[in-house]
NUMIBA-187385 format. One record per residue (C-alpha): residue number from 1; residue in one letter; x, y, z. Coordinates in nm, 2 decimals, padded with zeros to 4 digits. Example, Ala and Ser with C-alpha at 12.3 -4.5 7.8 and 13.67 -1.06 7.14 Angstrom:
BEGIN
nr; rest; u; v; w
1; a; 01.23; -00.45; 00.78
2; s; 01.37; -00.11; 00.71
//
This chain:
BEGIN
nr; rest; u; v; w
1; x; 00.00; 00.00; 00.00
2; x; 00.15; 00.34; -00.10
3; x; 00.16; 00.61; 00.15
4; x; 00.15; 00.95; 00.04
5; x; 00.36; 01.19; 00.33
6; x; 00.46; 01.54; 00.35
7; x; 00.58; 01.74; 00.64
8; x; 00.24; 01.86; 00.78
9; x; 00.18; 01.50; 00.86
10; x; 00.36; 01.47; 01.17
11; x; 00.42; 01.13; 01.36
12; x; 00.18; 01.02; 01.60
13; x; 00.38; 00.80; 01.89
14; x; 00.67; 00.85; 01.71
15; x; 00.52; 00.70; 01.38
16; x; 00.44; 00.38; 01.55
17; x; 00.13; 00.27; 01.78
18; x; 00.42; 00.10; 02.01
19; x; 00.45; 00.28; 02.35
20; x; 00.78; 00.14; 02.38
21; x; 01.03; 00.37; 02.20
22; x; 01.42; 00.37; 02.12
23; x; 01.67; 00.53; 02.26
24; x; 01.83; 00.63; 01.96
25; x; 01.73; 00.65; 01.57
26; x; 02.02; 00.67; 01.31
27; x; 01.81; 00.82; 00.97
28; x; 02.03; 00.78; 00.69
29; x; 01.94; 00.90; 00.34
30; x; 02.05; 00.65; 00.10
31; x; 02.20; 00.74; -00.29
32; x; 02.46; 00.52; -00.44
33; x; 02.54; 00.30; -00.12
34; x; 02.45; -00.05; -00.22
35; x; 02.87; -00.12; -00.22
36; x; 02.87; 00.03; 00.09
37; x; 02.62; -00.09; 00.27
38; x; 02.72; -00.44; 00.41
39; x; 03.01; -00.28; 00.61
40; x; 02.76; 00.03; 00.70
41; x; 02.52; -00.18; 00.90
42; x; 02.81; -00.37; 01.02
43; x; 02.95; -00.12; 01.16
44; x; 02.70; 00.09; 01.27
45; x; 02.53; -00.22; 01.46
46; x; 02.87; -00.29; 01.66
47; x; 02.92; 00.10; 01.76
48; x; 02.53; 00.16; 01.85
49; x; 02.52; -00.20; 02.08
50; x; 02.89; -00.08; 02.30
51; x; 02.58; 00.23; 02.36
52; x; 02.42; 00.02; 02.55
53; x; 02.09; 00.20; 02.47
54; x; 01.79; 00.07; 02.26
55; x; 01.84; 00.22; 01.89
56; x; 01.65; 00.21; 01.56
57; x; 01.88; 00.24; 01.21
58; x; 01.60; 00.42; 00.95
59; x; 01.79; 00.38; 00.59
60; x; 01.58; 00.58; 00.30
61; x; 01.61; 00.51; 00.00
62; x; 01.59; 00.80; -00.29
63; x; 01.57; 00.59; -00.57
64; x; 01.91; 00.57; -00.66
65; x; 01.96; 00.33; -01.00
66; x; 02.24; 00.08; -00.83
67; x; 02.05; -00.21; -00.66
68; x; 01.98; -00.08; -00.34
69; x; 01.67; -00.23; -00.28
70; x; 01.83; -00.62; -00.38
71; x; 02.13; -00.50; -00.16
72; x; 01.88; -00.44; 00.14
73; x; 01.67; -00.81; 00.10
74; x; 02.02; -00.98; 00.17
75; x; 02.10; -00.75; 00.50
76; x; 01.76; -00.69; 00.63
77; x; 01.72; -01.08; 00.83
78; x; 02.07; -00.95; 01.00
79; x; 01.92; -00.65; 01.16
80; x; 01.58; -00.66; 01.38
81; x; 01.65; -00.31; 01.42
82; x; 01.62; -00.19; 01.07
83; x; 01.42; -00.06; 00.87
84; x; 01.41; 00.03; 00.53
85; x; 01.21; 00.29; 00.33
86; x; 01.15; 00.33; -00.02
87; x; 01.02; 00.64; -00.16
88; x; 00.85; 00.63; -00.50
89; x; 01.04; 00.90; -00.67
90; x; 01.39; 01.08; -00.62
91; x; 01.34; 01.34; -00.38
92; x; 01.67; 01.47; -00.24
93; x; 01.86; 01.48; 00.05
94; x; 01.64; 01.72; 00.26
95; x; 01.34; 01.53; 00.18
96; x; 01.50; 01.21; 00.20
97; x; 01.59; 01.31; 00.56
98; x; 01.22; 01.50; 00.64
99; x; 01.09; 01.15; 00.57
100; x; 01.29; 00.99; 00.82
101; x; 01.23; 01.24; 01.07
102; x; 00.85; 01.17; 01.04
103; x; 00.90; 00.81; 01.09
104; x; 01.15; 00.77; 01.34
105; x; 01.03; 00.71; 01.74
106; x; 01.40; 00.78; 01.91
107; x; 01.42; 01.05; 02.21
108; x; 01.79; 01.15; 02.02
109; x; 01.80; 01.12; 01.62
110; x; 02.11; 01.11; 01.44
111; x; 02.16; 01.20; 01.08
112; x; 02.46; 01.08; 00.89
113; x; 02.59; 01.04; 00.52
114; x; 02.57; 00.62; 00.35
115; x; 02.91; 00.67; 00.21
116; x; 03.13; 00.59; 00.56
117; x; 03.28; 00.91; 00.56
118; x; 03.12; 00.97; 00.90
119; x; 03.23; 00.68; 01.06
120; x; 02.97; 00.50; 01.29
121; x; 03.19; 00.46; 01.56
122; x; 03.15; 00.83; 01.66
123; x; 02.83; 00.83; 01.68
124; x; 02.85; 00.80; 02.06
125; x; 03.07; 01.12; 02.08
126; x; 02.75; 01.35; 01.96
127; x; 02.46; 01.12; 02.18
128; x; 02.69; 01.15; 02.50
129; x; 02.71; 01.53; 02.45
130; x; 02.39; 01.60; 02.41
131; x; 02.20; 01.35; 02.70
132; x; 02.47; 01.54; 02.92
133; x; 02.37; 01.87; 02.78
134; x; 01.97; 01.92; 02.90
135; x; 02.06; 02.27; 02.77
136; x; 02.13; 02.22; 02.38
137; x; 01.88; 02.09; 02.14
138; x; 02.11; 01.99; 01.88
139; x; 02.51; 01.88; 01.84
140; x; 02.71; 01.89; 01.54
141; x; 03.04; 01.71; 01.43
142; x; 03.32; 01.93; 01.32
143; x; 03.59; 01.72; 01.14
144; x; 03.94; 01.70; 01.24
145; x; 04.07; 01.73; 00.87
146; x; 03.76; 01.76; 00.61
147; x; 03.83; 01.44; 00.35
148; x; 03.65; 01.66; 00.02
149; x; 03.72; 01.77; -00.30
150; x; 03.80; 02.11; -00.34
151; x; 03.51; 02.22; -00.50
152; x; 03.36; 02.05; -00.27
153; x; 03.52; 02.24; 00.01
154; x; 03.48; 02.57; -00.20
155; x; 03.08; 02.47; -00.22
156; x; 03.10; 02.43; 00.14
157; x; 03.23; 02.76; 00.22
158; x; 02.97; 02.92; 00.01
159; x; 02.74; 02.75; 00.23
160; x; 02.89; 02.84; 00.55
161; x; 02.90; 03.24; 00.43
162; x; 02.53; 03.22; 00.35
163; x; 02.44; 03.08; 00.70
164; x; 02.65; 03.30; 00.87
165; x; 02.51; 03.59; 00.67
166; x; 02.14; 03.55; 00.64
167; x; 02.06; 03.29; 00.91
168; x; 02.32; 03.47; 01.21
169; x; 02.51; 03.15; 01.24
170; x; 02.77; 03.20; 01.46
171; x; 03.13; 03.20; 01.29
172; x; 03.31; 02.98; 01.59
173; x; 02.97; 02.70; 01.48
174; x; 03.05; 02.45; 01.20
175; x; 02.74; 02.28; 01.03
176; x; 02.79; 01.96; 00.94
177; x; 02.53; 01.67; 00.82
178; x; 02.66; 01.48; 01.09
179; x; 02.45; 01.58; 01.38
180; x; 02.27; 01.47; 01.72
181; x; 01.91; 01.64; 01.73
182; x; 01.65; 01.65; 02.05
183; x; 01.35; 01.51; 01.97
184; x; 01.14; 01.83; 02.06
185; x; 01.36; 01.98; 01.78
186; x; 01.27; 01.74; 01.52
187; x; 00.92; 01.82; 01.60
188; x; 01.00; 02.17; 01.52
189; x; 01.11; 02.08; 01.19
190; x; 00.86; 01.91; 01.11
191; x; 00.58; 02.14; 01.14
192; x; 00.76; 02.38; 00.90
193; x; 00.52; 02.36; 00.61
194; x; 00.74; 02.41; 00.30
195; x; 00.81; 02.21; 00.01
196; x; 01.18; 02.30; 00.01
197; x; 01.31; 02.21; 00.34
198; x; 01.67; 02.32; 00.36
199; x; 01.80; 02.11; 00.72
200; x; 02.07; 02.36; 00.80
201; x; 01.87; 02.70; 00.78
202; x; 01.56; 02.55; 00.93
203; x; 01.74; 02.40; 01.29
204; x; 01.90; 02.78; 01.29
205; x; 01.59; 02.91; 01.25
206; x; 01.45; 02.68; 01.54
207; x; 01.76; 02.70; 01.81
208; x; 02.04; 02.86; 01.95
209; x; 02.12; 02.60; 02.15
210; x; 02.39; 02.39; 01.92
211; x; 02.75; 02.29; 02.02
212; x; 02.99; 02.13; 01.81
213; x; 03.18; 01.79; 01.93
214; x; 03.57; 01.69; 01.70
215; x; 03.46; 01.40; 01.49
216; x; 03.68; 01.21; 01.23
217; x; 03.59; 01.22; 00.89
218; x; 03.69; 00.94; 00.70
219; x; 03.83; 00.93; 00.28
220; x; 03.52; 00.83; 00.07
221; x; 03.56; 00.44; -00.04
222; x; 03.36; 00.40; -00.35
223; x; 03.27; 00.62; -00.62
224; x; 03.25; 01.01; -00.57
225; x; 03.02; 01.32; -00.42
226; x; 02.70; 01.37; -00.51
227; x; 02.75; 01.70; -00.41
228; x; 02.99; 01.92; -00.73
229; x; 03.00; 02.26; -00.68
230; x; 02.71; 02.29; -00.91
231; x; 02.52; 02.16; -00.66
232; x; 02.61; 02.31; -00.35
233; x; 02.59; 02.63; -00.56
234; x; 02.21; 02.55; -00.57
235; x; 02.15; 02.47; -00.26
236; x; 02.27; 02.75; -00.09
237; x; 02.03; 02.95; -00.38
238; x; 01.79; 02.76; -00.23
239; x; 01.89; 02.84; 00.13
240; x; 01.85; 03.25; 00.00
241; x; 01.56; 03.20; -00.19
242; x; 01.37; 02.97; 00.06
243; x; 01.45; 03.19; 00.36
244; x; 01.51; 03.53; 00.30
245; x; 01.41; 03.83; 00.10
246; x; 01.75; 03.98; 00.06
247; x; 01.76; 03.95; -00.31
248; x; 01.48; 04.17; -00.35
249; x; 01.63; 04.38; -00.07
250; x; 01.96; 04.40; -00.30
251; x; 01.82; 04.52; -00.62
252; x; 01.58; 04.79; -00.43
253; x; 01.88; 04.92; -00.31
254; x; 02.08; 04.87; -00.63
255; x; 01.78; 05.10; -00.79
256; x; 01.79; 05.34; -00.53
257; x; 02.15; 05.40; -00.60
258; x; 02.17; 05.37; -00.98
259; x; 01.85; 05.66; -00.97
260; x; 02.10; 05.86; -00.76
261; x; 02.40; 05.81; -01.00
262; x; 02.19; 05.89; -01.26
263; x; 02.08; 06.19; -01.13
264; x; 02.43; 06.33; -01.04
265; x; 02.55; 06.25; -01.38
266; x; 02.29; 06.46; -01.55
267; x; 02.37; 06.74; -01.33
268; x; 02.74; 06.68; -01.44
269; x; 02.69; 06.66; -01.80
270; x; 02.43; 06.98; -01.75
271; x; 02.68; 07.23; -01.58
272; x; 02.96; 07.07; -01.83
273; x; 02.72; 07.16; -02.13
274; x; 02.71; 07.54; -01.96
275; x; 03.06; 07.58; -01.88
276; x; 03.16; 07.48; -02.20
277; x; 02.91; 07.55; -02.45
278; x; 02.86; 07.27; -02.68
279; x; 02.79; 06.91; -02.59
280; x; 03.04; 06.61; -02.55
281; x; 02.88; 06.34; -02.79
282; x; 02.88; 06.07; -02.50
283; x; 02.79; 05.76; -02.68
284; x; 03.00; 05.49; -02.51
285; x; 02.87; 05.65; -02.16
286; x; 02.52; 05.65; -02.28
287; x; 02.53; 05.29; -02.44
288; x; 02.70; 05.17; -02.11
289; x; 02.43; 05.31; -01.89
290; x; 02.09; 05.14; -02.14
291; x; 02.26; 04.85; -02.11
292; x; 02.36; 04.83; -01.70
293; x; 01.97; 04.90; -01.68
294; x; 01.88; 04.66; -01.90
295; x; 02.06; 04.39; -01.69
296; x; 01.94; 04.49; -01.39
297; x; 01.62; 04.49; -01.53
298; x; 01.64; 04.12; -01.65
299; x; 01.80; 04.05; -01.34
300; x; 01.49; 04.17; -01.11
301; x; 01.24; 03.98; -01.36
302; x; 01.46; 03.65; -01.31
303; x; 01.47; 03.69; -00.90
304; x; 01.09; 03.79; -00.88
305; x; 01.03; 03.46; -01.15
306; x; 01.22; 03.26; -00.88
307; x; 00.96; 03.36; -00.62
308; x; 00.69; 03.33; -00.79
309; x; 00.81; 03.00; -00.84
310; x; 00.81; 02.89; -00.54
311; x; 00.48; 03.04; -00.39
312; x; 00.30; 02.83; -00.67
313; x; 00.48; 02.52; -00.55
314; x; 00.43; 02.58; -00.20
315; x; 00.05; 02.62; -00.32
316; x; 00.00; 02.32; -00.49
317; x; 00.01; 02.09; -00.21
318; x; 00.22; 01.83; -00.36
319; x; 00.37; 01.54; -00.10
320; x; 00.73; 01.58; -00.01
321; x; 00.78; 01.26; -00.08
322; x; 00.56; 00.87; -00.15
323; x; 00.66; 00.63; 00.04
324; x; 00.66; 00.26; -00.16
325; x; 00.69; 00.05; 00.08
326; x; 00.86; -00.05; 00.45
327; x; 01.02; -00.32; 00.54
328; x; 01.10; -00.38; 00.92
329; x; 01.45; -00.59; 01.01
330; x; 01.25; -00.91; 01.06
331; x; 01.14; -00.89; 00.65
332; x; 00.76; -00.83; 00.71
333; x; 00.66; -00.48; 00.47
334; x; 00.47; -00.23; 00.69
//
C-alpha cells in the first residue's frame, strides 16, 4: 500500500502505535550506497550495541539506479533493528531526511551520510554530549581534517558564508550533516510547512542552543560526491531564496543608487554643457548606462520569477515525498 507523506503529517507516537520507544534512531538518506552498505550496518550495529541504549537504524532510500533495494533483502534478516524505506520517486537529501524524521520514534535522532565518511563509531561522541547537555537541542560534528574535494570544500564555504550571513550562524559554529538532534527539535522541523526544506537553515531558525563535538571524517571508499559545486551552488540559492528576502532587498537598493547616480550624472553633464558651450557626444557612456539598466532589469524579472516559483509550488500541495513501501529488520513490509 503506498503512503503519500509530507511534512504537515507529523508522527503520532513517534510514527508507531508501540509505547515502547528507542533510545536512539540513526536516519540515513540513501544514494549510491548498495557497495557500501554491508560494512555500514556492520559497523553501525557494533558501535550503536557498545551504547548500551535501545536504537533504531531508518535507511531511506531515494531511488538511486544501483540495486539498493536487492542489496537491502540480503541485509535486512541481520538486523531486527532496521528498517528500510522506499520512496517512490527521487526526492533529495532534505526530503530524504524529512521522511525519516517523520518516521522515526528515538528520544535522540542522528543524521549521517551512507558513504562511511562519517564513521559509525563516533556516533557516541555527539549522543553522550547531548543527554549530558539538558541545555542544547542539537550537536554537530566538526571534522578534524575535512576528506572533500575542493570544490567541494569551495561549495562548502559558500554555504557556511550564507548561514552565517542571512541565518546569524555564529562563525566559531561549524554545520555539518553529521548531527545529534533532541526530539522536541525534530518536531519543530517538522511542522515547518514548505516544500523545500533546507536542514541547516531550518534547525538555525529553530535554536540557538547547538554545540559542536571533533569528529573524524573518513576518505570516501567508492565512487565520488553527489554534491559538485554545481550543486552546493544550488543549494545554498535555495537556502537564499527559501528563507530570506535579501535578493529583493539588493536590487531595491541597487535601484535606489543607480536613480542617484543617474541623477548626479545629469547634473554633471548639464553644468559641463554650460561651462563649455557645446555638448560632448557621449555615446560609449550612454550605451553603457541602457545597457547596466537593462541587466538589472532582466535581473529583477529572473529573482521575482524565482519567487513566484516557489509560492506556486508551495501552493499546490504536492507530497514531499511517497513512500513505496517499508520493510522492518525481521522482513515483514509495513
Amino acid at each position: 500500500m503506498e503512503t503519500i507523506a509530507n511534512q504537515r503529517n507529523l508522527p503520532e507516537n513517534g510514527g508507531t502505535g508501540t509505547t515502547e520507544l528507542p533510545e536512539l534512531s540513526v536516519v540515513i538518506p540513501c544514494y549510491g550506497a548498495a557497495k557500501v552498505l554491508p560494512e555500514l550496518l556492520s559497523r553501525l550495529d557494533a558501535a550503536l550495541n557498545a551504547l548500551q541504549a535501545t536504537y533504531e537504524i531508518l535507511l531511506i532510500d531515494d531511488c538511486a539506479p544501483d540495486g539498493l533495494a536487492l542489496a537491502m533483502q540480503r541485509e535486512l534478516p541481520r538486523y531486527p533493528r532496521l528498517r528500510y524505506i522506499e520512496l517512490m520517486f527521487n526526492t533529495g537529501q532534505f526530503r530524504a531526511l524529512m521522511c525519516g524524521f517523520a518516521h522515526a520514534r528515538g528520544r535522540y535522532l542522528i543524521t549521517m551520510d551512507d558513504d562511511l565518511q562519517h564513521p559509525p563509531e563516533e556516533i557516541g561522541k555527539l549522543y553522550e554530549h547531548l543527554r549530558n547537555a539538558p541545555h542544547l537541542d542539537a550537536v554537530f560534528g566538526a571534522y578534524e581534517i575535512k576528506q572533500h574535494s575542493a570544490d567541494r570544500n569551495l561549495g562548502s564555504w559558500l554555504v557556511r558564508v550564507v548561514n552565517t550571513w542571512i541565518f546569524h550562524k555564529p562563525r566559531d559554529l561549524v554545520m555539518s550533516s553529521f548531527r545529534c538532534l533532541r526530539r522536541e527539535l525534530v518536531l519543530t522541523l517538522l511542522a515547518n510547512q514548505t516544500r523545500y526544506p533546507v536542514i541547516g537553515p531550518l534547525i538555525l531558525s529553530s535554536t540557538r542552543r547547538i554545540e559542536n563535538v571533533t569528529v573524524k571524517h573518513d576518505p570516501r571508499k567508492y565512487g565520488k560526491s553527489n554534491y559538485s559545486f554545481a550543486k552546493l551552488l544550488g543549494a545554498t540559492l535555495d537556502n537564499v531564496l527559501s528563507f530570506s528576502s535579501l535578493p529583493l532587498q539588493v536590487i531595491s537598493i541597487a535601484g535606489v543608487c543607480i536613480s542617484m547616480l543617474s541623477f548626479t550624472l545629469a547634473g554633471i553633464y548639464a553644468i559641463g554643457h554650460l561651462i563649455r558651450g557645446g555638448g560632448v557626444p557621449g555615446w560609449t557612456s550612454l550605451f553603457l548606462i541602457i545597457n547596466f539598466y537593462a541587466g538589472l532589469g532582466l535581473l529583477s524579472v529572473g529573482v521575482v520569477g524565482e519567487y513566484l516559483i516557489r509560492i506556486l509550488g508551495e501552493s499546490r500541495g504536492q507530497p514531499l515525498y511517497v513512500v513505496r513501501r517499508q520493510i522492518s529488520g525481521g522482513g515483514d513490509p509495513e
